[in-house]
N, C-alpha and C positions, 0 to 999 in steps of 0.2 A: 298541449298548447301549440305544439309543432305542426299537429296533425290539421289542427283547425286551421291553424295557417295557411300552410299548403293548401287546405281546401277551399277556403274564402278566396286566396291569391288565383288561383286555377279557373274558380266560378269567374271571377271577375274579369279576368284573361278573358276567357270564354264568351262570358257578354260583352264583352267589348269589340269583341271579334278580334282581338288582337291574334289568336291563335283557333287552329281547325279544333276539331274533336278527336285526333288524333293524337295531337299532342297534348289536348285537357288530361284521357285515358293515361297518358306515359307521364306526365308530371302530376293524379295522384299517388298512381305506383310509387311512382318515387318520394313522394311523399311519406306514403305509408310503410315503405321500407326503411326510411329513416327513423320515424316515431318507432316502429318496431326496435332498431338497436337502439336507441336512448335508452326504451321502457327497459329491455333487458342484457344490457352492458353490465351494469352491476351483477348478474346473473352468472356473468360467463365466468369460469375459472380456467380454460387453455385453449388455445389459439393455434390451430394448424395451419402453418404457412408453407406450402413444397414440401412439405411430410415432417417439417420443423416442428415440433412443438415448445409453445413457451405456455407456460403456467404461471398464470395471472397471479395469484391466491397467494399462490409460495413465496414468487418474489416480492409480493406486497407485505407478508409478515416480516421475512428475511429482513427487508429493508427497516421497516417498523423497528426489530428488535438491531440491529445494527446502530443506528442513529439513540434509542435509549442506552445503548453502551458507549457510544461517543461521550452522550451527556453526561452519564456518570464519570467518566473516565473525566472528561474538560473538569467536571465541579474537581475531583479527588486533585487533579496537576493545579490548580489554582487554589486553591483551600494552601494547599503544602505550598504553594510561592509566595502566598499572603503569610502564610508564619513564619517562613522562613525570613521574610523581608523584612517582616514587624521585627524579629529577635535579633537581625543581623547588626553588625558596627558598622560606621560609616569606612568609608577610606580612610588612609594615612592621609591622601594630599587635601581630600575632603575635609576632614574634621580638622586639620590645620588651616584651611582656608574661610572653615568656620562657615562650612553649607553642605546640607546634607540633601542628596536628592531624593532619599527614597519615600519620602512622602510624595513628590511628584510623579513616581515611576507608582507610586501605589493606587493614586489618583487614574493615571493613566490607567491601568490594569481593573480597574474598579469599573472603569466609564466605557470600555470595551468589550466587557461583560454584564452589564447591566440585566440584562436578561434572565439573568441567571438567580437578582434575588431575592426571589420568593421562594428557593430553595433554603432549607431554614439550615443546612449544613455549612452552606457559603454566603447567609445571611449573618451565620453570629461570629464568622471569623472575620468578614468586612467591619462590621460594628465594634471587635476586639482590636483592628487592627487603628481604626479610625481614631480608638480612642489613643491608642498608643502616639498615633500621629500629630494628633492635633493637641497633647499635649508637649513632645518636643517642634513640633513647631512654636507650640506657645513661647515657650525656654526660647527657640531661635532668636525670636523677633525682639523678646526684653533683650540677650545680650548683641544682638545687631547695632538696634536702634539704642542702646543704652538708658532704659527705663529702669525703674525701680519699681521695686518691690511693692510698695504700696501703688504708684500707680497702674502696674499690673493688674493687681486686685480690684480694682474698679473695672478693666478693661478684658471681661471676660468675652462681651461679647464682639462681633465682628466690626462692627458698626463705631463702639465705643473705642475698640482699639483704633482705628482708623481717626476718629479723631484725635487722641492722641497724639499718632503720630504726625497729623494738621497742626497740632496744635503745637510742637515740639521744633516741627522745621518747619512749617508754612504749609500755605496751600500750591504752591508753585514746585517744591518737591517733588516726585511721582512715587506715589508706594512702591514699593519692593514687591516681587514676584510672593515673595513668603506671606503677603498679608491675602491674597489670593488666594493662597493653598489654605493657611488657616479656616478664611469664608466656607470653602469648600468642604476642609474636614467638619468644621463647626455643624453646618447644614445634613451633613451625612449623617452626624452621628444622632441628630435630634432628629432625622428619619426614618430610622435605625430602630431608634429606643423604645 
């Protein structure tokens, strides 16, 4: 496509008289010099530069296999941060103050690896970990807001809980950060499943 380029561009020069026939000859050259390394750049495997050589080939696998041991290594450091977080206790001052952050911190870590899950390793620990989540979240929210038990049980879903808590203090209230993270677990985990 290059080649035609140049050559159509070059004719047209040409007739137009915008340039001699000297310079038509040196801008196909050049032309066709270029089409030539496009065609066979993939071809080339080392590069002598001032008697340097660099090989193409090599560093291109090298890199290849580096970057799939990165990704292993990220899934195996995140897989083991998600179970450890899932299994860990909250704080002393934390679970006195009656907020637990690591659903947020798990949230966060979930949505900055996103990438990652269609690997079915750190697919089914996010989904293990979600479900852990978004049931003490659920616990948070009844003993925060001070609902019962039975209305709980109606308010499984994100939407229903939320009214609920409309319904309980008004609409002039502003939900609490925990009915967010809920949404959030709720949604992952029926993504997940």
């Amino acid at each position: 496509m290059f080649l035609a380029f140049a050559y159509s561009g070059a004719l047209y020069l040409l007739k137009e008289a915008l340039i001699d026939s000297s310079a038509f000859v040196t801008l196909i050259i050049a032309g066709t010099c270029v089409s030539l390394i496009f065609i066979f750049a993939p071809l080339v495997s080392e590069i002598t530069i001032a008697g340097n050589v660099i090989k193409l080939r090599e560093v291109k696998s090298q890199a290849e296999k580096s970057i799939a041991e990165f990704d292993s290594a990220r899934i195996s450091l995140l897989v083991a941060v998600i179970s450890t977080l899932k299994t860990s206790l909250p704080e002393l001052s934390h679970a006195l103050a009656k907020t637990d952050n690591r659903a947020g911190q798990f949230l966060d870590l979930y949505n900055s690896n996103k990438d990652l899950v269609n690997n079915e390793q750190f697919r089914r620990e996010v989904l293990s970990a979600a479900k852990v989540f978004k049931y003490e979240v659920f616990n948070q929210i009844q003993m925060e807001c001070f609902f019962s038990g039975e209305d709980m049980s109606k308010a499984v879903m994100p939407d229903a809980m939320d009214r609920l808590f409309i319904e309980k203090y008004g609409a002039s209230k502003p939900l609490t950060p925990v009915f967010k993270q809920y949404r959030e677990l709720y949604t992952l985990v029926e993504l997940l499943s």
